[in-house]
Each structure stands twice: as structure tokens, then as C-alpha cells.
PyMOL Python script that loads the backbone (N, CA, C, O; Angstrom):
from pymol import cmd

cmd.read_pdbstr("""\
ATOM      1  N   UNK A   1      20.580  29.122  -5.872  1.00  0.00           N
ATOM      2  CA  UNK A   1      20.875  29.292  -4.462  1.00  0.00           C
ATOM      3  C   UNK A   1      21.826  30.469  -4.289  1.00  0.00           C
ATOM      4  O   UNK A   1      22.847  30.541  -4.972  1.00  0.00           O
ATOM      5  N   UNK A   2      21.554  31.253  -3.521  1.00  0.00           N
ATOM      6  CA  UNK A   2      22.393  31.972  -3.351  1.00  0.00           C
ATOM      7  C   UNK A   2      23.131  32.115  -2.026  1.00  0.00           C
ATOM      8  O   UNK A   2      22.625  31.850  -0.936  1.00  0.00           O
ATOM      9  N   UNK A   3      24.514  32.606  -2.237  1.00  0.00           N
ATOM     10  CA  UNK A   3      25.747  31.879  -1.280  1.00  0.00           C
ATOM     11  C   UNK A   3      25.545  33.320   0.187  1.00  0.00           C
ATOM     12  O   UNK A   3      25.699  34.539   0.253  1.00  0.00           O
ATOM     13  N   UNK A   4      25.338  32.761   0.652  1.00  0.00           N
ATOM     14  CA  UNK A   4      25.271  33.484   2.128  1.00  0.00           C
ATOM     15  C   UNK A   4      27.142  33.805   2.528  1.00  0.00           C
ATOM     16  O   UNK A   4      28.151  33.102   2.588  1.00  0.00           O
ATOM     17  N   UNK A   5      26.710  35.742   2.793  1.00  0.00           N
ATOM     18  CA  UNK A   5      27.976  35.365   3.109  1.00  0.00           C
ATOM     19  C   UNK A   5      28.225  36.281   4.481  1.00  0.00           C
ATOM     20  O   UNK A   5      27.532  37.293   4.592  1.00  0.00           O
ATOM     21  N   UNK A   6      29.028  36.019   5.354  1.00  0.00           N
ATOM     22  CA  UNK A   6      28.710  37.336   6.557  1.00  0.00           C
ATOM     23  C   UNK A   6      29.240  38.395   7.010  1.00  0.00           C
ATOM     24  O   UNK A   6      29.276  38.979   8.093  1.00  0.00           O
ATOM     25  N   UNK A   7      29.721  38.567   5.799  1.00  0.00           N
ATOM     26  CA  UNK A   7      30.416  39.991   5.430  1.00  0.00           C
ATOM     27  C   UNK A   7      29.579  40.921   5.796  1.00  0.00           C
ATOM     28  O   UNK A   7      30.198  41.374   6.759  1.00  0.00           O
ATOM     29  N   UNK A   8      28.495  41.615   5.717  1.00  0.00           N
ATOM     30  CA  UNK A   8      27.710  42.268   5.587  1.00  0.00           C
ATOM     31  C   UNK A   8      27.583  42.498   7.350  1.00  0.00           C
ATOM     32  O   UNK A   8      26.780  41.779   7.945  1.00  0.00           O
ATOM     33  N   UNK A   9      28.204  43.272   7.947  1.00  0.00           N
ATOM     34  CA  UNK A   9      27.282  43.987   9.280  1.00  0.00           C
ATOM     35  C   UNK A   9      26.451  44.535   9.544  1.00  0.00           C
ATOM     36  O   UNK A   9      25.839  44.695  10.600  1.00  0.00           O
ATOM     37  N   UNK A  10      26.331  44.945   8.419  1.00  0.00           N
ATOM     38  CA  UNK A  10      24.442  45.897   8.361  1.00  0.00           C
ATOM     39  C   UNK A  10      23.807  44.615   8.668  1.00  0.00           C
ATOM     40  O   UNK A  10      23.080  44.785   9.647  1.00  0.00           O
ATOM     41  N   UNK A  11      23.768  43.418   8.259  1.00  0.00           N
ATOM     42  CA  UNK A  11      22.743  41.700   8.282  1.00  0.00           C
ATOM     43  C   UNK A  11      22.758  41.320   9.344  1.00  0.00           C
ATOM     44  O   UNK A  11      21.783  41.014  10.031  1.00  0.00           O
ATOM     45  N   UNK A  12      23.983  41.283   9.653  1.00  0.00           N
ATOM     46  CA  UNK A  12      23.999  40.174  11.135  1.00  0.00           C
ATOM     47  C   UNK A  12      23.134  40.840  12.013  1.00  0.00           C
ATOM     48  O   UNK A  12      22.417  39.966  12.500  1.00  0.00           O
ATOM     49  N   UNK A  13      22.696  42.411  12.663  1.00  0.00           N
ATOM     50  CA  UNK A  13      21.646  42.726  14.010  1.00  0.00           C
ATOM     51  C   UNK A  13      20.942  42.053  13.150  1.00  0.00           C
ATOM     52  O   UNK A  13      20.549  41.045  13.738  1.00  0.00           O
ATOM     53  N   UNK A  14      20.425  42.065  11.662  1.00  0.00           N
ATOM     54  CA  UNK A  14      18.943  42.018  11.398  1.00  0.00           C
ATOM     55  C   UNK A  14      18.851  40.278  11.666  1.00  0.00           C
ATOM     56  O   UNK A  14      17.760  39.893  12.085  1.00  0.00           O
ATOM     57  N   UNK A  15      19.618  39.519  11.511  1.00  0.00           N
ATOM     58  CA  UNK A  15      19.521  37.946  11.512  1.00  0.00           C
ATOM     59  C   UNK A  15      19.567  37.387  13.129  1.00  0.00           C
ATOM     60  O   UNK A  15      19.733  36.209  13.446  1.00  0.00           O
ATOM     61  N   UNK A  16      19.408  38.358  13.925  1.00  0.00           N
ATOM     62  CA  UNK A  16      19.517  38.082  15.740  1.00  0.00           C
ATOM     63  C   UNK A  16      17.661  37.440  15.672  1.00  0.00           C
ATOM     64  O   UNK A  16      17.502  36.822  16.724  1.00  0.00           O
ATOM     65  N   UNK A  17      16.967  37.420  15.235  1.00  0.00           N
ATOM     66  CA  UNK A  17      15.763  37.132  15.548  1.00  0.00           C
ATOM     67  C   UNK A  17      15.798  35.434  14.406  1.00  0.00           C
ATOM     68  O   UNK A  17      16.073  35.298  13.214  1.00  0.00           O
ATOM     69  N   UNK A  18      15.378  34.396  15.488  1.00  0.00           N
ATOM     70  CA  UNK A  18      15.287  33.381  14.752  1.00  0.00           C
ATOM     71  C   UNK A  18      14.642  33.228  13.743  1.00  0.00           C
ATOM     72  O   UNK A  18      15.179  32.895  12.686  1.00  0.00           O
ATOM     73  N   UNK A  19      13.189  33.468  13.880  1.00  0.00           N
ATOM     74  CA  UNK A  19      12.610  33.670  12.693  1.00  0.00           C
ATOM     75  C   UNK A  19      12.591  34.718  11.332  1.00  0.00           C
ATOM     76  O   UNK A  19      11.986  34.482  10.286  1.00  0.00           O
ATOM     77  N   UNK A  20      13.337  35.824  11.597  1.00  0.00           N
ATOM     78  CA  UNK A  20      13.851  36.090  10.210  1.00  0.00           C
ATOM     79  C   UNK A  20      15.217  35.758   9.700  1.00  0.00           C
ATOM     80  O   UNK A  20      15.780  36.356   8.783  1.00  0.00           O
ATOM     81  N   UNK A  21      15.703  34.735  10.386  1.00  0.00           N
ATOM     82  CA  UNK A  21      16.798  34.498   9.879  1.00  0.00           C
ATOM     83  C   UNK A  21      16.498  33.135   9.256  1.00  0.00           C
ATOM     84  O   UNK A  21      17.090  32.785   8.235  1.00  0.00           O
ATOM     85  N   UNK A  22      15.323  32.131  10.030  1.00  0.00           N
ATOM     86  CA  UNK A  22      14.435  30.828   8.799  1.00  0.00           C
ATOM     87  C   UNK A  22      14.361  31.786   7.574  1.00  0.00           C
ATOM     88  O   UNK A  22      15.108  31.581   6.617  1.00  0.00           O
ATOM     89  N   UNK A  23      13.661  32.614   7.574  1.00  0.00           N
ATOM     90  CA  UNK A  23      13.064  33.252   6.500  1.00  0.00           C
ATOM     91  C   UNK A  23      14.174  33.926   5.487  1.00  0.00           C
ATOM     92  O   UNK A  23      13.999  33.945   4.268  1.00  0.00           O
ATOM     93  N   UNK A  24      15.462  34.537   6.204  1.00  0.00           N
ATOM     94  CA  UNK A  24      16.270  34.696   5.063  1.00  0.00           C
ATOM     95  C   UNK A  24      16.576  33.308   4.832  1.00  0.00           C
ATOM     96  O   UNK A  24      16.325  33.016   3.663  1.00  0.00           O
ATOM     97  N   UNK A  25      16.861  32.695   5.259  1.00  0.00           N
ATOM     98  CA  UNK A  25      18.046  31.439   4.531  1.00  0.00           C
ATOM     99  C   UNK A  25      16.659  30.703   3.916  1.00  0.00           C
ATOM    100  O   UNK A  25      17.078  30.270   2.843  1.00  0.00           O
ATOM    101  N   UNK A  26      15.686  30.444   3.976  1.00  0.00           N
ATOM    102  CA  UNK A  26      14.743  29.930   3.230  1.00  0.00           C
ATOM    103  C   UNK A  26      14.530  30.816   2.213  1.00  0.00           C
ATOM    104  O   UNK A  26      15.133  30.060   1.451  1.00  0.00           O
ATOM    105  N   UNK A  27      14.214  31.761   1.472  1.00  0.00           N
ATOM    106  CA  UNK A  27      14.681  32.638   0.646  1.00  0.00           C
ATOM    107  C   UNK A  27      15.701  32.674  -0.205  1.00  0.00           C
ATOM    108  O   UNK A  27      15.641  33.006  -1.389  1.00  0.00           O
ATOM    109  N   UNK A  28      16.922  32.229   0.574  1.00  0.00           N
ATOM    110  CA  UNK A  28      18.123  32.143  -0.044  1.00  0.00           C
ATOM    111  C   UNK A  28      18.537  30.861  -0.611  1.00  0.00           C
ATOM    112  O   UNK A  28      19.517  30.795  -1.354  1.00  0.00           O
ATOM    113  N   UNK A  29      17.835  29.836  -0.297  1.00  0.00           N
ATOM    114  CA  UNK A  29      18.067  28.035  -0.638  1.00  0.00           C
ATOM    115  C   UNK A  29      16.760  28.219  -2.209  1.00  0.00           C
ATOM    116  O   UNK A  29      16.863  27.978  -3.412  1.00  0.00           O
ATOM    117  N   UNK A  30      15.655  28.750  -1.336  1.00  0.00           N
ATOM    118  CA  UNK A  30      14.522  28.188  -2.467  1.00  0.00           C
ATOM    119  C   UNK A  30      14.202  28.925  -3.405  1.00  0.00           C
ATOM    120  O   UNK A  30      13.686  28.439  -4.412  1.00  0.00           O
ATOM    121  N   UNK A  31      14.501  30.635  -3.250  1.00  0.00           N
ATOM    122  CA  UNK A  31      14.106  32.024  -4.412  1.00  0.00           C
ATOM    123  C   UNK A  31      13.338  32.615  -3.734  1.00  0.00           C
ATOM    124  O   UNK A  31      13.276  32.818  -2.522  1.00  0.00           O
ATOM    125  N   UNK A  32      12.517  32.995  -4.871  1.00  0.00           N
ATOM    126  CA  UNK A  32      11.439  34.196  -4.486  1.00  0.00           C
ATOM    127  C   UNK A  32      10.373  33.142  -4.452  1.00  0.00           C
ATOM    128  O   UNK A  32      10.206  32.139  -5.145  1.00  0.00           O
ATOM    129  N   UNK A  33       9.447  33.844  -3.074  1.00  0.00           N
ATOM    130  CA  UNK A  33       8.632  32.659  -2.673  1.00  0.00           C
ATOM    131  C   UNK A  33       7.452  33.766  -2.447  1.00  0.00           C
ATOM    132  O   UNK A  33       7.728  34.926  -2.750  1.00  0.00           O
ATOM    133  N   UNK A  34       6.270  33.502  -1.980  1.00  0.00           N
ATOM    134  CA  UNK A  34       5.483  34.271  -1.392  1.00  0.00           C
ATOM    135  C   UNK A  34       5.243  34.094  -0.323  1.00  0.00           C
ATOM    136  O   UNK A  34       5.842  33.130   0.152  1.00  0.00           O
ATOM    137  N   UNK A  35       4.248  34.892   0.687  1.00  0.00           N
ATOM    138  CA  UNK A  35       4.152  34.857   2.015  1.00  0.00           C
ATOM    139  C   UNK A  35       3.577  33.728   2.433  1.00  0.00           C
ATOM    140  O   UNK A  35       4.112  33.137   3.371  1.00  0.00           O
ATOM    141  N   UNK A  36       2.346  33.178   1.818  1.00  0.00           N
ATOM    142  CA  UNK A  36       1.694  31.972   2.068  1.00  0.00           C
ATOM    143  C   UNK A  36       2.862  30.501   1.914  1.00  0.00           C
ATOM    144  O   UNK A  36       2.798  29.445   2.543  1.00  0.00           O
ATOM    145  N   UNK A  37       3.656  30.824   1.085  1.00  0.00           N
ATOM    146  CA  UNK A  37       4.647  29.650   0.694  1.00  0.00           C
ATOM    147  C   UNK A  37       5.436  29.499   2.053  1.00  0.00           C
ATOM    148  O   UNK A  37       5.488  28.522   2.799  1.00  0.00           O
ATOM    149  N   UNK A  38       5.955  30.571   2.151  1.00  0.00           N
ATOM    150  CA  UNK A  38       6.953  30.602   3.260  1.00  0.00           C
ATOM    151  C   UNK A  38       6.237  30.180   4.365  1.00  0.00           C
ATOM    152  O   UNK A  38       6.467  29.003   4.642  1.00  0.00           O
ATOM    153  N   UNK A  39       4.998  31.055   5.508  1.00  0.00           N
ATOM    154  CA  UNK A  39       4.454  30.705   5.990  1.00  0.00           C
ATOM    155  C   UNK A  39       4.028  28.768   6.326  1.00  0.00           C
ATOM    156  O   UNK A  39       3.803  28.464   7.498  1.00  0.00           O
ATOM    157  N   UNK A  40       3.985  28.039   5.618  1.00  0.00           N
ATOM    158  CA  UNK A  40       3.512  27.042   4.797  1.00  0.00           C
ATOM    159  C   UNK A  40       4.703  25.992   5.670  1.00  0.00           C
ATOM    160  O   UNK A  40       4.719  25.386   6.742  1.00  0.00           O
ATOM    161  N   UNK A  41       5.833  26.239   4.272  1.00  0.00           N
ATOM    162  CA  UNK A  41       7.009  25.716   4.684  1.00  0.00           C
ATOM    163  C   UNK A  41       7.738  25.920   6.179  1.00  0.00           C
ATOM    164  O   UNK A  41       8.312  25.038   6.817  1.00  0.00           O
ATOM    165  N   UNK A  42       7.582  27.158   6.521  1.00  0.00           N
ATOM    166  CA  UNK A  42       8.703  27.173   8.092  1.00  0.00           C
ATOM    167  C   UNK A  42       7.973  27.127   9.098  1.00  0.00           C
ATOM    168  O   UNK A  42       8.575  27.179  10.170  1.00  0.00           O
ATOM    169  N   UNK A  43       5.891  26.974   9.168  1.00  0.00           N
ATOM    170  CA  UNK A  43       5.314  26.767   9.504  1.00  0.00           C
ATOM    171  C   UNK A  43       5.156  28.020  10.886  1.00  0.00           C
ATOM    172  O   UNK A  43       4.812  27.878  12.059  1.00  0.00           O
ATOM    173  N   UNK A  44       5.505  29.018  10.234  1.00  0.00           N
ATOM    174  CA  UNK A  44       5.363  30.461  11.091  1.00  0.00           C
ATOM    175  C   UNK A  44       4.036  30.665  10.859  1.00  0.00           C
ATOM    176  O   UNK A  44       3.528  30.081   9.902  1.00  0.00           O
ATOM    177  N   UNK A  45       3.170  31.599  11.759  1.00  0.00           N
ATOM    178  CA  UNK A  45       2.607  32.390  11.578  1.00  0.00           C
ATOM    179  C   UNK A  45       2.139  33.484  10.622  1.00  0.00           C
ATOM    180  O   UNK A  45       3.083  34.167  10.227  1.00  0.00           O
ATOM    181  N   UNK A  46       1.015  33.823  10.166  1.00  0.00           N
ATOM    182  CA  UNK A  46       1.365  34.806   8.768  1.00  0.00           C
ATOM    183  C   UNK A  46       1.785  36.339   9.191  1.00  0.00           C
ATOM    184  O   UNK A  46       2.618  36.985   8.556  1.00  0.00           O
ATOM    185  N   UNK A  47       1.097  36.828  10.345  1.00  0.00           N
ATOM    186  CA  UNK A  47       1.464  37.829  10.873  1.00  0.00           C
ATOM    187  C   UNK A  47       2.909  38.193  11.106  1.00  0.00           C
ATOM    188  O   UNK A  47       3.551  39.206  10.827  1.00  0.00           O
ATOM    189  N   UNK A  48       3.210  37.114  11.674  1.00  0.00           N
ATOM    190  CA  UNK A  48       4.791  36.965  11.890  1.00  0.00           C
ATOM    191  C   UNK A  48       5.494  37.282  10.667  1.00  0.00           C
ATOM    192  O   UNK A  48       6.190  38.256  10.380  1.00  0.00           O
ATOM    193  N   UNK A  49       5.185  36.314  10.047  1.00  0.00           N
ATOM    194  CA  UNK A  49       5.941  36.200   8.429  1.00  0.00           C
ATOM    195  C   UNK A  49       5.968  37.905   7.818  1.00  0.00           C
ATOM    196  O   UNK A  49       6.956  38.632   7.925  1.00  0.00           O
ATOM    197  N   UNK A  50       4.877  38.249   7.283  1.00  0.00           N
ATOM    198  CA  UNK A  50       4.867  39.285   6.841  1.00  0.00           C
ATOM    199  C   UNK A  50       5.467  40.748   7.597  1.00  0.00           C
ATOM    200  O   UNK A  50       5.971  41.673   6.959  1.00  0.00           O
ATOM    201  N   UNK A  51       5.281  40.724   9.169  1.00  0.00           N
ATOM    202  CA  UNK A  51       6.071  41.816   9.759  1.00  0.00           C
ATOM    203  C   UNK A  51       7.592  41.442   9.737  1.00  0.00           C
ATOM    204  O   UNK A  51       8.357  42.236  10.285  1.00  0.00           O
ATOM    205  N   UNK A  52       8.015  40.519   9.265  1.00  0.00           N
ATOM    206  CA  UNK A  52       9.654  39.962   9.485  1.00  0.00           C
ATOM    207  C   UNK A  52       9.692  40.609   7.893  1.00  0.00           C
ATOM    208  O   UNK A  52      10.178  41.724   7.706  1.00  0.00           O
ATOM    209  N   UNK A  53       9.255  39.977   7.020  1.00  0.00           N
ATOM    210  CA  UNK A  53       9.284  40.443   5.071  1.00  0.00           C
ATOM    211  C   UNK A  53       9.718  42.285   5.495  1.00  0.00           C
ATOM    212  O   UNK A  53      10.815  42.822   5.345  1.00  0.00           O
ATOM    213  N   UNK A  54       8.498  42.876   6.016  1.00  0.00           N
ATOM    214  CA  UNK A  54       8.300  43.970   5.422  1.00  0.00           C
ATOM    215  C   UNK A  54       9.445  44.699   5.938  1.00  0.00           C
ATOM    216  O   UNK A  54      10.049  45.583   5.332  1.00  0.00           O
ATOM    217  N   UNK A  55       9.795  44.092   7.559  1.00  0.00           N
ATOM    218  CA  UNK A  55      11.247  44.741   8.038  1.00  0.00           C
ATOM    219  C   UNK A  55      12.211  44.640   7.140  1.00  0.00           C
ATOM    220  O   UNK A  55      12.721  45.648   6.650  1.00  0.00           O
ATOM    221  N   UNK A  56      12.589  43.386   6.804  1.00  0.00           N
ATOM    222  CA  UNK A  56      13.747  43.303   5.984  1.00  0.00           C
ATOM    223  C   UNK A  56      13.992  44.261   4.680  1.00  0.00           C
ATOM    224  O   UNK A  56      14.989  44.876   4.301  1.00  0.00           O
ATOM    225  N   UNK A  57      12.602  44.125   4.124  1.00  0.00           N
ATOM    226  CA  UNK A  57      12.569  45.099   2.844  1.00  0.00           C
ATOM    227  C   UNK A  57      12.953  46.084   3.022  1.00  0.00           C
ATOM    228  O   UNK A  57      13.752  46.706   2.322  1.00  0.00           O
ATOM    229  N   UNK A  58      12.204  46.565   4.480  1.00  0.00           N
ATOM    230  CA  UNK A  58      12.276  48.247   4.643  1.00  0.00           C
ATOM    231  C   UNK A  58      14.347  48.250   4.826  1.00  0.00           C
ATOM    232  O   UNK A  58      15.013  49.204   4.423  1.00  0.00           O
ATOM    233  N   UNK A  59      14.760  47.432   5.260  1.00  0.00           N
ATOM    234  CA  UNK A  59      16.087  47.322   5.650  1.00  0.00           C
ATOM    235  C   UNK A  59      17.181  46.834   4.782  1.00  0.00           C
ATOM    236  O   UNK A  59      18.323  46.490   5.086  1.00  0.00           O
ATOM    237  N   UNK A  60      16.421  46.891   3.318  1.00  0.00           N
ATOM    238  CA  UNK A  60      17.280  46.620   1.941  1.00  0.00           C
ATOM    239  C   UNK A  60      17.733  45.230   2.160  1.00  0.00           C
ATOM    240  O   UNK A  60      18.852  45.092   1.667  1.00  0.00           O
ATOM    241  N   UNK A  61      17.323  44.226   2.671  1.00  0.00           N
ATOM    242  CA  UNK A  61      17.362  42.902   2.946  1.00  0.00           C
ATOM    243  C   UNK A  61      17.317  41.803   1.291  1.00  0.00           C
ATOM    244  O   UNK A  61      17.975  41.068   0.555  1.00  0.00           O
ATOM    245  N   UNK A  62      15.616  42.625   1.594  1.00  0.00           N
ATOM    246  CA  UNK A  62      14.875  41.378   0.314  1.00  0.00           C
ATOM    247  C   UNK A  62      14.267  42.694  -0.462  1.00  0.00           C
ATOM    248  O   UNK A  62      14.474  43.881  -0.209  1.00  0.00           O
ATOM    249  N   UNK A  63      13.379  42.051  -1.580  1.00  0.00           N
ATOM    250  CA  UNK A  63      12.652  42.763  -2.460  1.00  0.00           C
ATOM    251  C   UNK A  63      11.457  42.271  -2.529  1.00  0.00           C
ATOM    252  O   UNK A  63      11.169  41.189  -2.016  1.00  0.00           O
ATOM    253  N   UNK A  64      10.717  42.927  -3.099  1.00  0.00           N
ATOM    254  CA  UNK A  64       9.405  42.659  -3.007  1.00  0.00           C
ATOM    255  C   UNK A  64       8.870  42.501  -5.135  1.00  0.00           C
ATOM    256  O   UNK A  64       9.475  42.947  -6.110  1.00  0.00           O
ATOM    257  N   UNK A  65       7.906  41.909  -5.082  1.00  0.00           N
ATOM    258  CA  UNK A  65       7.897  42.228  -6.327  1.00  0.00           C
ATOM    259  C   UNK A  65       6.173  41.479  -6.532  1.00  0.00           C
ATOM    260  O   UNK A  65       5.868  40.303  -6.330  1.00  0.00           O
ATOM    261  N   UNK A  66       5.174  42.734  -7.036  1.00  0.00           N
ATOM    262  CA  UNK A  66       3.719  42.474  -6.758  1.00  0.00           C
ATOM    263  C   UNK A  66       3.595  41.524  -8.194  1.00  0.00           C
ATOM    264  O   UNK A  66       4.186  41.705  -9.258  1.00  0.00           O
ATOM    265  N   UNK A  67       2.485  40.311  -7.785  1.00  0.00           N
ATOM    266  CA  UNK A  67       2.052  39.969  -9.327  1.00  0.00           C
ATOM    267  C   UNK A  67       0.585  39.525  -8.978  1.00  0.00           C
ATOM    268  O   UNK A  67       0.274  38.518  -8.342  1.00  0.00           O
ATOM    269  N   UNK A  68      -0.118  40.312  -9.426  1.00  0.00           N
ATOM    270  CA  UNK A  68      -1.952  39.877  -9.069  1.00  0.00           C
ATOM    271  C   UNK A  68      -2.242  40.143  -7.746  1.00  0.00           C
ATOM    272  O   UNK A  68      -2.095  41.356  -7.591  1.00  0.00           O
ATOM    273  N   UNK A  69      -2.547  39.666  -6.815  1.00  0.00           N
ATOM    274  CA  UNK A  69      -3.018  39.935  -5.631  1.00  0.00           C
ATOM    275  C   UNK A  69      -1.805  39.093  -4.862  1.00  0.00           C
ATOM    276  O   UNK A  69      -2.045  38.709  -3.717  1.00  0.00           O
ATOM    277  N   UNK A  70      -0.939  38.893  -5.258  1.00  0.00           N
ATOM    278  CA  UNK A  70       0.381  38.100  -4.353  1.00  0.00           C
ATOM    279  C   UNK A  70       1.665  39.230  -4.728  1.00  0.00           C
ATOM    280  O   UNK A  70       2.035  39.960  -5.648  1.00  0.00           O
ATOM    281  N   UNK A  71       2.105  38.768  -3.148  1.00  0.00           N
ATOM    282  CA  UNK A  71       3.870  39.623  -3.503  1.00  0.00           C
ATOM    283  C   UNK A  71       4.903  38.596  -3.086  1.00  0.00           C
ATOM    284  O   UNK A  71       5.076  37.856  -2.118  1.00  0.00           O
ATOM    285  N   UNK A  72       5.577  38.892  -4.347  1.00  0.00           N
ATOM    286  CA  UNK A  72       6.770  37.642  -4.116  1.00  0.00           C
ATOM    287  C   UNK A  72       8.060  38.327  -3.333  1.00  0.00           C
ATOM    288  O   UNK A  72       8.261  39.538  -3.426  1.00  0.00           O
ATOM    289  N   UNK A  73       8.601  37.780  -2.844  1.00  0.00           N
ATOM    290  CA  UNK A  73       9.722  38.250  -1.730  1.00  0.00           C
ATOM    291  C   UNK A  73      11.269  37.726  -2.069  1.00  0.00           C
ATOM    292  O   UNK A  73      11.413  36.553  -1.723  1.00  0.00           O
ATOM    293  N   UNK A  74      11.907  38.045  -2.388  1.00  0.00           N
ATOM    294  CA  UNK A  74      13.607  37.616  -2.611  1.00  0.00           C
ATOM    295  C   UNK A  74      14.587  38.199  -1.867  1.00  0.00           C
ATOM    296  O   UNK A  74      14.422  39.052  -0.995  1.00  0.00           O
ATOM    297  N   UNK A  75      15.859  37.601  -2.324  1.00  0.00           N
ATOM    298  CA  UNK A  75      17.122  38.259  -1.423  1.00  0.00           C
ATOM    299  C   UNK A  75      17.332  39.361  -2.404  1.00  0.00           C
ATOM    300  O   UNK A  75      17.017  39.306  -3.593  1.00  0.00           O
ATOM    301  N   UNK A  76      17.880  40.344  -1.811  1.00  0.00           N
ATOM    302  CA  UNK A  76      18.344  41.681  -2.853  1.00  0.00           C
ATOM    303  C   UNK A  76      19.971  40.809  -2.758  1.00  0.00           C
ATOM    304  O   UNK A  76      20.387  40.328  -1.704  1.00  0.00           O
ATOM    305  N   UNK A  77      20.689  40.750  -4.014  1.00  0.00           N
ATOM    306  CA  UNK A  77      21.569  40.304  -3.994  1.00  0.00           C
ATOM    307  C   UNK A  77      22.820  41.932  -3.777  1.00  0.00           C
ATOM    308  O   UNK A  77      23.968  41.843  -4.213  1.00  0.00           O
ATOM    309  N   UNK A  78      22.419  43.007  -3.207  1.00  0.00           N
ATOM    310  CA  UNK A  78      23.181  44.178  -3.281  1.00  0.00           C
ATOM    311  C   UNK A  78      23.003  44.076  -2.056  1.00  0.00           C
ATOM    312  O   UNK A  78      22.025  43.538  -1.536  1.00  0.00           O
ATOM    313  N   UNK A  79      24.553  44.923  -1.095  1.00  0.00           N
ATOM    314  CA  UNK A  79      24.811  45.620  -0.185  1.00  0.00           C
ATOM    315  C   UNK A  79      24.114  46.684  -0.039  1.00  0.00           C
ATOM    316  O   UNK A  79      24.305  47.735  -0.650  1.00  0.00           O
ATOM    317  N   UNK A  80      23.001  46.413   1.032  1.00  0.00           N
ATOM    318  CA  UNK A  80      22.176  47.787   1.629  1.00  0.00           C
ATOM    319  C   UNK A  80      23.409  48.856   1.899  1.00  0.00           C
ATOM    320  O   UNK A  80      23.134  50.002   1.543  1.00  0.00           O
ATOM    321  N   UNK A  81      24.727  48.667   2.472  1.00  0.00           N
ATOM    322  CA  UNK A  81      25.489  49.465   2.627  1.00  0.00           C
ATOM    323  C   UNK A  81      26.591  49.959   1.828  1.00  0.00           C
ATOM    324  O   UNK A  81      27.375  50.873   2.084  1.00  0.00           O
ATOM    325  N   UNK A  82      26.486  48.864   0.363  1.00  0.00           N
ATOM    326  CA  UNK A  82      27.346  49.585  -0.811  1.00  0.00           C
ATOM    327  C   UNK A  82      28.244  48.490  -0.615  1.00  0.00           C
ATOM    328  O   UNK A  82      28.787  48.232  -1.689  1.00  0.00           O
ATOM    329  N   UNK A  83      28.641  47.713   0.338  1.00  0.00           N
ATOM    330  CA  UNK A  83      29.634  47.159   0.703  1.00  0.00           C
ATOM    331  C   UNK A  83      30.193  45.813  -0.609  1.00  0.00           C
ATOM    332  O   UNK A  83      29.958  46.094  -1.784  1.00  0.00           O
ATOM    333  N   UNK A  84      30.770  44.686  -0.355  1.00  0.00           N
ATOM    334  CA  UNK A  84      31.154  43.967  -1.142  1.00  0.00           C
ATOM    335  C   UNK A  84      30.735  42.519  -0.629  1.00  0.00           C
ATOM    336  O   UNK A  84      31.418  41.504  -0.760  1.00  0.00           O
ATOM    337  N   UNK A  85      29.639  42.601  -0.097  1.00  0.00           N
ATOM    338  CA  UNK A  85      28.294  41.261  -0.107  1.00  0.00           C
ATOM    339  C   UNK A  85      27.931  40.754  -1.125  1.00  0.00           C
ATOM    340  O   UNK A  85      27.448  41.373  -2.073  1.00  0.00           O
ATOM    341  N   UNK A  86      28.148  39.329  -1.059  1.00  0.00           N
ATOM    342  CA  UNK A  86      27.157  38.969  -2.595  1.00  0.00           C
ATOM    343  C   UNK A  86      27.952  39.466  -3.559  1.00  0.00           C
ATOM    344  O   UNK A  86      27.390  39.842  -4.588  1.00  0.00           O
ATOM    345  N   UNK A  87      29.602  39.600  -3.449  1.00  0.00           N
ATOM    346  CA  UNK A  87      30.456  39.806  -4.623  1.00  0.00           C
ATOM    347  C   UNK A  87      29.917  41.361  -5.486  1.00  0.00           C
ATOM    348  O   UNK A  87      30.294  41.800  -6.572  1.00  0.00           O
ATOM    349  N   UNK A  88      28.754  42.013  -4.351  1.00  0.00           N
ATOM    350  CA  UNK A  88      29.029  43.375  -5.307  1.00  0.00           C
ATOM    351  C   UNK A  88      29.830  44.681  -4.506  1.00  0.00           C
ATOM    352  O   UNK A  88      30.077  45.721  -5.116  1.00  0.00           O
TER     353      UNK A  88
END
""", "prot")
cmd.dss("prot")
cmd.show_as("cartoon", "prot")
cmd.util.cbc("prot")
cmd.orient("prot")
């Protein structure tokens, strides 16, 4: 699990939308999940799901990481802004 913390101001605009903020903290309780998993569990939409993923990524949020025809999705445990989030 990893410890949410709200240090990070670059996070908080991105966590103003309810549903990517299910999706971080579901991420952050369960790991790296895939889109269908998530989808599944928070019972979003896939469209939804995946335009919320790809923002975040693009926004140094989460990571992506391809295996076969699935991409698994995690928290980047680093400060998109260098900062001292996540103890780095």
C-alpha cells in the first residue's frame, strides 16, 4: 500500500475530478492493476477509465507498464515536481 500523502500540489488540481481520484487511491490500496480490473472494481466506464490513466501518466501521476496485449497502471512513487512526496 502505498501512503498517500498531500504534499504534492502538482496532485491535488489533478485529484479535483472524482473519478480519478477512485482510480488513484484504488491504485494506491491494491498496486498495479489493469484497465479492465479497475474498470471492473470502481465500476467506471472503460472510456472513462482509460482517458483518466492516460491523463495521469501524461501528468507523471502513474506509470504504465505493457505486458502482452494488457497495460498495467501504478502510482509513480516520484514527485512529478522533484518535490519530497512519497519521502523522495
Amino acid at each position: 500500500m502505498v501512503k498517500l500523502s498531500p504534499c504534492c500540489p502538482f496532485a491535488i488540481p489533478q485529484m479535483a475530478d472524482p473519478s480519478k481520484r477512485k482510480i488513484y487511491e484504488f491504485l494506491a490500496t491494491e498496486g498495479e492493476k489493469t484497465v479492465g480490473e479497475i474498470t471492473k472494481k470502481l465500476k467506471l466506464k472503460q472510456p472513462t477509465v482509460s482517458y483518466h490513466l492516460k491523463m495521469m501518466e501524461g501528468e507523471g501521476l502513474l506509470k504504465a507498464k505493457k505486458k502482452g496485449r494488457e497495460v498495467f497502471y501504478q502510482i509513480k512513487l516520484t514527485c512529478p515536481e522533484g518535490g519530497a512526496c512519497f519521502g523522495g
